[in-house]
C-alpha positions in Angstrom: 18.2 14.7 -6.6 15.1 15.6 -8.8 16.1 13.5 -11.3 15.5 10.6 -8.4 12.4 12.1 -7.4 11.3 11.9 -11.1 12.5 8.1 -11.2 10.6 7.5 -7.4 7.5 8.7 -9.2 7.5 6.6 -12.5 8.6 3.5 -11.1 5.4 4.4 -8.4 3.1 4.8 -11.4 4.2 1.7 -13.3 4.0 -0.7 -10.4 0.0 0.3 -9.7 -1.3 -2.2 -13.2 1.3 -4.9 -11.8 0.0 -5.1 -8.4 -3.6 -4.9 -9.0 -3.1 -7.6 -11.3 -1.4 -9.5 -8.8 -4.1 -8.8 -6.4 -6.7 -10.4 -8.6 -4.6 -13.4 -9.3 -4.7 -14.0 -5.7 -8.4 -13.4 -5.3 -9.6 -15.3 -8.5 -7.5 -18.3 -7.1 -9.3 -18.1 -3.9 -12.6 -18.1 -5.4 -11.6 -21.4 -7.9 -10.6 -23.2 -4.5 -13.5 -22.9 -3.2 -15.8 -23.8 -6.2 -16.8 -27.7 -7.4 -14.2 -28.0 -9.9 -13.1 -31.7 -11.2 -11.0 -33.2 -8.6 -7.6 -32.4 -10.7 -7.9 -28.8 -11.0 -8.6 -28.3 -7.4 -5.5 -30.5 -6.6 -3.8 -28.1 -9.5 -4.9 -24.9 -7.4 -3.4 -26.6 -4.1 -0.8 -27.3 -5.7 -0.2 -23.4 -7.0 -0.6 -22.5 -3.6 1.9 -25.0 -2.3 4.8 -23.3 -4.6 3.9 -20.2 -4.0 4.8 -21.2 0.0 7.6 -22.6 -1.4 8.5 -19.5 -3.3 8.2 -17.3 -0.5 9.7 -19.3 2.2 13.0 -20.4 0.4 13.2 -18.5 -3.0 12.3 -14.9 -1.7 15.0 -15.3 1.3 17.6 -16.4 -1.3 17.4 -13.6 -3.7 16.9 -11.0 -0.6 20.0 -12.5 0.7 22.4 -11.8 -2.9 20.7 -9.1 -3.8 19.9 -7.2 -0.1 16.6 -6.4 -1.7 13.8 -6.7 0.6 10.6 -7.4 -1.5 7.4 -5.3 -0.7 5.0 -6.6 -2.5 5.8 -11.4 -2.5 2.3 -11.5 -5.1 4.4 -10.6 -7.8 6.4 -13.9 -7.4 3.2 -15.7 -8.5 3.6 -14.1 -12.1 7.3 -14.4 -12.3 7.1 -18.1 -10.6 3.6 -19.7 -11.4 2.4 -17.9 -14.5 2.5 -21.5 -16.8 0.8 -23.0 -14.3 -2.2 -20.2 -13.6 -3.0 -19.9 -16.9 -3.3 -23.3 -17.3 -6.0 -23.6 -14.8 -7.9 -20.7 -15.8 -7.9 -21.9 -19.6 -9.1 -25.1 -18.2 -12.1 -23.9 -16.0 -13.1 -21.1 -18.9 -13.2 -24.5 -21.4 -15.5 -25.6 -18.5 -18.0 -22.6 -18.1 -18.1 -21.8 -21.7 -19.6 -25.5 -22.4 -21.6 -25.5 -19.1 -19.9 -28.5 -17.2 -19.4 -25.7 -14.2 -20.2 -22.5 -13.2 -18.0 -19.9 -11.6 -18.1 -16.3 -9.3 -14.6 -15.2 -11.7 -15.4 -12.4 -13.5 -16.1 -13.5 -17.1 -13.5 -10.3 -18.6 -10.5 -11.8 -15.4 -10.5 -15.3 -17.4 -8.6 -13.5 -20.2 -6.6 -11.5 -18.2 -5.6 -14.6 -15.9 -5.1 -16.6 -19.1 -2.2 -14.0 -20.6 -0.2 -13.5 -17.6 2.6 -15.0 -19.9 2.8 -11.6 -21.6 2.7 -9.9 -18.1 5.6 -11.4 -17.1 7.2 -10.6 -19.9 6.7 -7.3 -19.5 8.3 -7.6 -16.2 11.1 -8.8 -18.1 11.4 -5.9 -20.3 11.6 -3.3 -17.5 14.0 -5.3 -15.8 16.2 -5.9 -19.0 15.8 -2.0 -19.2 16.6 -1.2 -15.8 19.6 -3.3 -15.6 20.9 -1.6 -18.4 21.1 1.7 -16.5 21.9 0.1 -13.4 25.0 -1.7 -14.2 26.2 1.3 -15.6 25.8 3.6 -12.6 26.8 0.8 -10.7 30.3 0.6 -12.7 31.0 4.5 -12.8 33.7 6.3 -11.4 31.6 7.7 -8.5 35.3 8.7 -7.0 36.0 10.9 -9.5 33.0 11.7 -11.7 34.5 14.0 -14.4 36.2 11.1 -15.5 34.7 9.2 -18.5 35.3 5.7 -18.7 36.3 4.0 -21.4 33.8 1.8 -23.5 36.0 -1.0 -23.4 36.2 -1.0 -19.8 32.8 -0.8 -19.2 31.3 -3.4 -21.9 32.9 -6.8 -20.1 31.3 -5.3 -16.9 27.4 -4.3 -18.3 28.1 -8.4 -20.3 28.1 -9.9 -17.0 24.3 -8.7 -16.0 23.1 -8.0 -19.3 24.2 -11.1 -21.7 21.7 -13.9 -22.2 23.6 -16.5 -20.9 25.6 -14.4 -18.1 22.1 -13.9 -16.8 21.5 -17.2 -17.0 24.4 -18.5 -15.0 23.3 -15.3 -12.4 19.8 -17.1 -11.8 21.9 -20.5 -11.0 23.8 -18.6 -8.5 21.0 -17.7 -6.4 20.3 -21.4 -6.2 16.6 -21.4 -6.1 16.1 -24.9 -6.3 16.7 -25.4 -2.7 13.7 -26.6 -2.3 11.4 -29.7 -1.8 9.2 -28.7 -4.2 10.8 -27.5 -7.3 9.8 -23.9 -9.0 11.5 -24.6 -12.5 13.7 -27.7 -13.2 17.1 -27.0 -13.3 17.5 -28.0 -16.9 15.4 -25.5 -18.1 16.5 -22.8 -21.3 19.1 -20.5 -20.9 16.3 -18.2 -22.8 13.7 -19.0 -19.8 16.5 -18.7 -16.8 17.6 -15.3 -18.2 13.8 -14.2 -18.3 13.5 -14.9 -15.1 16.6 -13.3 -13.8 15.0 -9.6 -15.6 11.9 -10.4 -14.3 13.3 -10.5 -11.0 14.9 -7.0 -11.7 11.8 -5.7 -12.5 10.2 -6.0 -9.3 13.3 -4.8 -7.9 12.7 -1.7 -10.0 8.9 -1.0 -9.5 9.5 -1.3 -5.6 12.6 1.1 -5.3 13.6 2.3 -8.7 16.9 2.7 -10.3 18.8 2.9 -6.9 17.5 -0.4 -5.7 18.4 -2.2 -9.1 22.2 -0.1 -8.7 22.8 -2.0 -5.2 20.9 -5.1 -5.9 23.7 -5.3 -9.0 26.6 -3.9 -6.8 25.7 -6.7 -4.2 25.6 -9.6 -6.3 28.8 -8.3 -8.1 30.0 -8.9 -4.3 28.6 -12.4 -3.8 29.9 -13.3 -7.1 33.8 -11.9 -6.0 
């Protein structure tokens, strides 16, 4: 029990940086809308917001639905989902203001940090990588008898299924995000990228509820999967 007071804490403290980043995503966006960009880039930022609806009307009820996760906090999606295409924009419109073809209320010091949301994300990856780790091993313990030790080999084709490249990779086809008029990643992409987004995924899941959310996010897609 403390040790899962301990976790409730940390996971607390870590999510802070990720959600104030995510907030200021959202605000700087709103601000570009609203400013006289060339006629592409505002049709670029529409577009952002477009998938982002997309995101959270058919992506978010698809993972909540394997997973029985129920996401607090949707603004992380636009890091995990829409980070290529942010920073694209805000490279673009930086180009702009630092040759004086436009002027804009974002922060001069946000431009950077909207511009390296790649590394973000990948951070998000690495705690879920980590936290999946942990997770599909309490979620594969003998909880019936816990004096028992497993045996390695029993465990290791059970932690390949959620923690191997291209296992993850086939997990993010089985929540079948692509449901959706509007595309979030083509269906052809890298196993590399897919599995990315599958720990990226898991690291929300961990900064909203800690270890025992990732455990029964795992033990309910093990589930779907049969």
């Amino acid at each position: 029990m403390e040790a899962e007071k301990i976790d409730l804490k940390f996971h607390k403290t870590m999510a802070q940086p990720f959600l104030k980043k995510a907030k200021r995503v959202k605000k700087n966006l709103a601000i570009l809308k609203k400013e006289k960009l060339p006629q592409q880039l505002l049709s670029d930022i529409t577009s952002i917001y477009e998938k982002y609806n997309q995101v959270r009307k058919f992506s978010q009820p698809l993972i909540e639905k394997n997973t029985k996760h129920q996401f607090k906090n949707p603004n992380l999606f636009l890091i995990v989902f829409l980070y290529k295409e942010i920073s694209k924009i805000f490279n673009e419109v930086h180009n702009l203001v630092k040759h004086d073809k436009v002027k804009s209320d974002v922060p001069n010091e946000f431009f950077l940090e909207m511009r390296q949301l790649k590394e973000t994300m990948m951070t998000l990856a690495f705690i879920g990588d980590s936290a999946i780790d942990i997770g599909v091993i309490r979620s594969i313990w003998h909880t019936d008898n816990p004096d028992k030790i497993p045996l390695k080999g029993k465990l290791d084709p059970n932690k390949k299924i959620f923690t191997g490249g291209k296992n993850q990779a086939i997990l993010w086809d089985f929540l079948d995000l692509y449901d959706s008029k509007i595309l979030i990643r083509h269906p052809n992409e890298s196993t590399s990228s897919k599995s990315s987004l599958f720990e990226a995924i898991f690291g929300i899941i961990y900064l909203e509820g800690g270890l025992k959310s990732v455990e029964k996010a795992i033990q309910n897609l093990k589930e779907k999967l049969g």
